[in-house]
N, C-alpha and C positions, 0 to 999 in steps of 0.2 A: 340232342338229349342223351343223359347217360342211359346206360342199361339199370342204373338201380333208381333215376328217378322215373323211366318209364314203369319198372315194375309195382314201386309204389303206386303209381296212380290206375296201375292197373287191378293193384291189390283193394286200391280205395274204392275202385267202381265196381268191383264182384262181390267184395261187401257192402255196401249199398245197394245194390240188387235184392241179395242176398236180406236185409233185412227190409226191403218191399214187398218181397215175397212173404218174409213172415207174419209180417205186421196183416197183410192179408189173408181170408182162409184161399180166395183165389191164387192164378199164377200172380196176379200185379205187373206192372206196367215196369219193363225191365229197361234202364239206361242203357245206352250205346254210345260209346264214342268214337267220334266224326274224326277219321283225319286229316285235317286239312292237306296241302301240298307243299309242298316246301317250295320257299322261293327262293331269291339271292342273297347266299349267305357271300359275305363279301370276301374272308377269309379263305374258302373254296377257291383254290387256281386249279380250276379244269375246264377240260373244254366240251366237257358236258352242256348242253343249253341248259340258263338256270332258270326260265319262267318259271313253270310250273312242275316242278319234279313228285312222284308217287310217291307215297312210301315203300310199294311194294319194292322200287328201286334199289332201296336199303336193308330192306328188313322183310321177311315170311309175313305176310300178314298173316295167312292160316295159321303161324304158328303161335301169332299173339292173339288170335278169338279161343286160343288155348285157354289163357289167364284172362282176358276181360270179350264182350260182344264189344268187335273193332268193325267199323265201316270208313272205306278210302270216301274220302266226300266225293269225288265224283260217281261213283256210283250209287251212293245217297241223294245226289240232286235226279240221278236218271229210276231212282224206285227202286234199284236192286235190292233183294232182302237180302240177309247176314249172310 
């Protein structure tokens, strides 16, 4: 994924948030997106194992719940909060 299609969509979920909260006088029930794992990308010649790769592999996750509420799915299937 590029750096400006992630930011969009990161742009789209903090706006959507963003107008749940206002549409309520409460906080409202705020999105989170899940990030799935990366699997085999076929193009990839490494010899990385490619089941199931993090993202944090790639990329800060801390640095993108900057711009949107981001959760690595496995720690959304084990309960972790943001």
């Amino acid at each position: 994924m590029s750096n400006c299609v992630a930011m969009r969509v990161f742009n789209a979920l903090s706006l959507s948030n963003y107008k749940v909260k206002s549409l309520n006088d409460e906080e409202g029930q705020a999105w989170v997106l899940v990030l799935p794992p990366w699997g085999r990308i076929y193009h990839w010649k490494s010899p990385i194992p490619q089941n199931i790769i993090p993202w944090s592999r790639f990329f800060d996750v801390d640095s993108l719940r900057a711009h949107a509420p981001v959760i690595e799915m496995e720690d959304w299937r084990k309960g972790r909060p943001l």
